[in-house]
N, C-alpha and C positions, 0 to 999 in steps of 0.2 A: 501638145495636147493640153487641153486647160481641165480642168478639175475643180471638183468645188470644195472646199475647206470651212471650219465650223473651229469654234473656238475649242482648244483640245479639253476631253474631260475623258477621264479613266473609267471602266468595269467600275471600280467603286466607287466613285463621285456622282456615277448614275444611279447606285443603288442606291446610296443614301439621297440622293434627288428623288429615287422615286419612292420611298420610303416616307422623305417629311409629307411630299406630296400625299401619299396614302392617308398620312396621320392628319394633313389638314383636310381630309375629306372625311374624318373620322373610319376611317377602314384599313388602320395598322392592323389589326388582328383577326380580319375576316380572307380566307382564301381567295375566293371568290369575287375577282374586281368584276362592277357591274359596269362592261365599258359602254353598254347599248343604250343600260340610264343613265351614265353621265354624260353620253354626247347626246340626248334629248333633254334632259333637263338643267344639266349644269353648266355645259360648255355655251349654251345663250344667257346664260345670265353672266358668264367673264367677257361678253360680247362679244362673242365668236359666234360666229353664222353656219349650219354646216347644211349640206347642198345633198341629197341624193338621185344622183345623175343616172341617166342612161350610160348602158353598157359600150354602144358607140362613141359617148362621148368622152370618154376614159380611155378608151384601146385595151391595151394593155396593163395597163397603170390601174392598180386598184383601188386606190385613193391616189389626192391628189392637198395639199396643205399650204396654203398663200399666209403667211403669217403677216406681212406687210397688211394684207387686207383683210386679216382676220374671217379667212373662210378654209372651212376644210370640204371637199367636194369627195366623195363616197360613191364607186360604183355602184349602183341597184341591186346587184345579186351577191355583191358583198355583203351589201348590206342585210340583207335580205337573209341571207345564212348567218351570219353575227345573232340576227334577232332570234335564229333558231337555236343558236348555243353552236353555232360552228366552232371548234378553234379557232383552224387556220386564219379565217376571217374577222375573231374578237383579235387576233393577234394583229392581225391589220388597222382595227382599228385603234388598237393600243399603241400602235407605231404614230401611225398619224396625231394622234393625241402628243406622243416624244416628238414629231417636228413642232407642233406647234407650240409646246413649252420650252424647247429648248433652242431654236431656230429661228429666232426672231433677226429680220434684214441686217439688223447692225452687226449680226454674229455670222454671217455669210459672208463670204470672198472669193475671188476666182484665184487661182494656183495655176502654176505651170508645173508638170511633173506628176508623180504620184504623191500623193495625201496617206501620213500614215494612217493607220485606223482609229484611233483616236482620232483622230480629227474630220473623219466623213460622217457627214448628217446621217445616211443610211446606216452603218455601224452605230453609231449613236442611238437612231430613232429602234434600231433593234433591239439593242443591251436595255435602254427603256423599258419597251414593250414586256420583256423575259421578265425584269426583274419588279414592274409594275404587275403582272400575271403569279411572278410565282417569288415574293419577298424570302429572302434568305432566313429570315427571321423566323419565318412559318414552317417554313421546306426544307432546312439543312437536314434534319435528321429521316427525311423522306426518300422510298427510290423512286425513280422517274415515273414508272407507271401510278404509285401513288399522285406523284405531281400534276400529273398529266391529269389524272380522272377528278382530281380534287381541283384544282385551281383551272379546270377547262382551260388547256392547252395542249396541243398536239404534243405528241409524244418526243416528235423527233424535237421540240421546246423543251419541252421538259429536260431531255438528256443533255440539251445544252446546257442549262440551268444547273443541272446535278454536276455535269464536270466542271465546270467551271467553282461550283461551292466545294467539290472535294479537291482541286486542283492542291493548296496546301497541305491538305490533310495527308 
């Protein structure tokens, strides 16, 4: 069975990735990431192209992220609920946004075997998304429904988020 493998990075190497990333977008200290302006307005000026496609044309897949050709392709109705302030779906596009920063061709490889988690783009492109959604630095001292309501993400995000910050604690 072949598997895809990504160069390993840890829970906290993504945080702090998506952390500096916040702060180079100036929005360290805002809850609230705007992922739906910054894949209209920001993501074409790093020259990134992004596509919103028919619900056919995705299947199942609700995005979809070619980093090689610098396109991310967005289901319609994903898309479409994201603009309304859906979670679920700003979470998707905040994942899609982690393949594309952090998945570029050269960091991709086939494996034989399992992949530990650290090392798959989807675990990756997910720890992303949570910790771009909801920065430890904002949210430690918050409980999940706060997180949830404040940083628009689903709940069941959030609680990931909240265990994972008091995991030491």
């Amino acid at each position: 069975m072949k598997s895809i493998s990504v160069a390993p990075m840890s829970r906290r190497n993504l945080r702090e990735f998506a952390y500096h990333f916040r702060r180079a977008c100036g929005m360290e200290d805002k809850l609230y990431f705007p992922i739906v302006h910054f894949i209209e307005w920001i993501l074409p000026q790093l020259g990134v192209e992004y596509e919103i496609v028919p619900v056919k044309e995705l299947g199942n897949a609700y995005g979809v992220t070619h980093t090689g050709m610098r396109v991310m392709k967005i289901r319609e109705d994903v898309y479409e609920r994201a603009v309304q302030g859906n979670p679920r779906d700003r979470f998707t596009l905040c994942h899609e946004l982690g393949h594309f920063l952090l998945h570029s061709p050269e960091r991709v490889n086939f494996a034989r075997g399992e992949v530990p988690a650290y090392m798959r783009p989807e675990w990756q492109a997910n720890v992303f998304a949570g910790e771009l959604m909801a920065p430890y630095n904002l949210v430690y001292n918050m409980n999940p429904q706060e997180i949830a309501d404040r940083c628009g993400m689903s709940l069941t995000a959030a609680q990931i988020q909240y265990q994972e910050y008091h995991k030491a604690m």
